[in-house]
N, C-alpha and C positions, 0 to 999 in steps of 0.2 A: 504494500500500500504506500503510497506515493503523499507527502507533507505538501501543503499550502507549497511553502518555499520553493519542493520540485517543481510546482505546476506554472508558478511566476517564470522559475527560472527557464522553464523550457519556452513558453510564451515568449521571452526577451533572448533566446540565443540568437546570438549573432550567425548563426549555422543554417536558421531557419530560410534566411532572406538569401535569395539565389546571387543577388549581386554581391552579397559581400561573402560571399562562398564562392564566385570567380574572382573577385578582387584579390582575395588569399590565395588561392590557387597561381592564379599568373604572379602574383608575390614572390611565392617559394618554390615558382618555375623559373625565375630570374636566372641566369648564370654571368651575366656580364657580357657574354658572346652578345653580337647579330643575329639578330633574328631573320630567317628568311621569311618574308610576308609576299612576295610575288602574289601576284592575281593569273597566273598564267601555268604552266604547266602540271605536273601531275598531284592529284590529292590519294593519299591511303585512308581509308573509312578505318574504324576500329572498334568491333562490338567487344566491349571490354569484359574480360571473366578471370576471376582466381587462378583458374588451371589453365582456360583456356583462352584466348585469345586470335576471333575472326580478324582477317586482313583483307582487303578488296582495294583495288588498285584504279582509278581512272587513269582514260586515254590523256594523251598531254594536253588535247583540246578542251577539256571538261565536260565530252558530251556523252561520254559512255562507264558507265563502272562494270568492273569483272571480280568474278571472287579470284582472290590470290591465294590463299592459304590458312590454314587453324594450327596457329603457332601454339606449340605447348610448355606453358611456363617453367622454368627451369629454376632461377635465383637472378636475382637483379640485376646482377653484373652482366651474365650470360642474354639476360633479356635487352639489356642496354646494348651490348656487341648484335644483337640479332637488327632492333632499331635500325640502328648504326651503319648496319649494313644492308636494310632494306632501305633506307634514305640513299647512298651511296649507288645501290645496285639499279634501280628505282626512279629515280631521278625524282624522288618524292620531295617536292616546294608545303606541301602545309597536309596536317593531319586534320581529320573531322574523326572526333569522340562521339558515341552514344552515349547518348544520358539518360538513363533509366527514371524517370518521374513518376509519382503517384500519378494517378487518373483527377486527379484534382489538380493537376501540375505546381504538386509541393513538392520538397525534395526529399529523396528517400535517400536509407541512410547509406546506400549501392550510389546514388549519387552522387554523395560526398567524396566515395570511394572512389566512385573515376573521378570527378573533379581532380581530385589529388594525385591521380596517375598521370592526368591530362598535363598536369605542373611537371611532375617528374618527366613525362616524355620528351616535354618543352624544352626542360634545360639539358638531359640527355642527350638530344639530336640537337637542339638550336634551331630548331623545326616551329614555325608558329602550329598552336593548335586552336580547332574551334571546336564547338559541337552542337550537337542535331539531337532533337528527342529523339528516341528510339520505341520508346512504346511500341509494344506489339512485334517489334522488329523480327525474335525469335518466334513467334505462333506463328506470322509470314512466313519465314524460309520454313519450318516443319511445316503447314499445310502444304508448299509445293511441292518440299520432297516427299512428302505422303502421294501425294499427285502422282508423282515416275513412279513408284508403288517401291522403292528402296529397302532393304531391312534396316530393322533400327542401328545395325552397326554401322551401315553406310550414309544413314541418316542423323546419326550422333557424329562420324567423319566429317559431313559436312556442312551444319546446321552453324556453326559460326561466321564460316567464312559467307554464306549468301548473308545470313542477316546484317553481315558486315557492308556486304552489295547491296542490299534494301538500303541499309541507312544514307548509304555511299549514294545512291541514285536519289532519292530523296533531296540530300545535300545541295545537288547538279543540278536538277529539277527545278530547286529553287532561288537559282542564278547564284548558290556560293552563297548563304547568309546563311549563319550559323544560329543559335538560340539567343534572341533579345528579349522576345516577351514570354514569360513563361505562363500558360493557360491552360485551363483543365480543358477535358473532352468535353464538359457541356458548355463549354463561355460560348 
């Protein structure tokens, strides 16, 4: 059971409010490097996950996304070499994050969690990042691969990387603007 004091103090975090939950993110995404901010060649989509980790890649024109890969997380280091070298390999100019939001478009606490990745990636690579609801992202790529009639092995194979292609094409679709206003499903 939860005191008065909990209830105020969750009401007043500063955690709540999606702006100052980017504002600390690109904070302690900072590295001192350049950032690449280009408006032109290629974006990597990123459905972000604990273990797993969807990749999908646009063309350098911005007009098509493809799933690239379901990288599997290893330890930080190993994951920053992996970045590193799909930016490199890649010709990756700016990342676009999923961002998992309530259906009320609050932010969940998986939110917070990419937020905070989305910083890490940033100072990682020197890559700017943005991000894109994702809502539903993952039900999409499973209803299609249910569609090709896949077994769940090959449906768990590749259930990241499309959602990563949903989000990624989404992204494109909407001429490159990443999450400004954040709204529930019924606003």
């Amino acid at each position: 059971m939860s005191s008065g004091c909990d209830k105020k103090r969750l009401k007043t975090d500063p955690f709540d409010n999606v702006s100052n939950i980017l504002a600390f993110a690109m904070k302690i995404g900072e590295t001192g490097k350049e950032m690449h901010t280009e408006s032109f060649g290629r974006v990597a989509g990123i459905d972000y996950g604990t273990v797993r980790i969807g990749v999908a890649v646009s063309d350098p024109d911005r007009l098509l996304a493809s799933p690239y890969e379901t990288y599997v997380r290893k330890s930080e280091s190993k994951d920053a070499e992996y970045f590193k070298r799909l930016v490199t390999e890649e010709r990756i100019m700016k990342f676009v994050v999923g961002l998992p939001l309530h259906l009320s478009g609050q932010v969940s606490d998986k939110a917070r969690e990419v937020l905070l990745f989305g910083a890490w990636l940033r100072g990682v690579t020197g890559i700017d990042v943005d991000y894109v609801d994702e809502r539903f992202t993952s039900v999409e790529a499973e209803h299609y691969l249910r569609q090709a009639k896949l077994t769940n092995k090959k449906r768990k194979e590749r259930r990241d990387k499309i959602a990563a292609q949903i989000l990624l094409s989404t992204y494109l679709e909407s001429g490159c603007r990443g999450i400004s206003d954040f709204q529930g499903i019924d606003d």
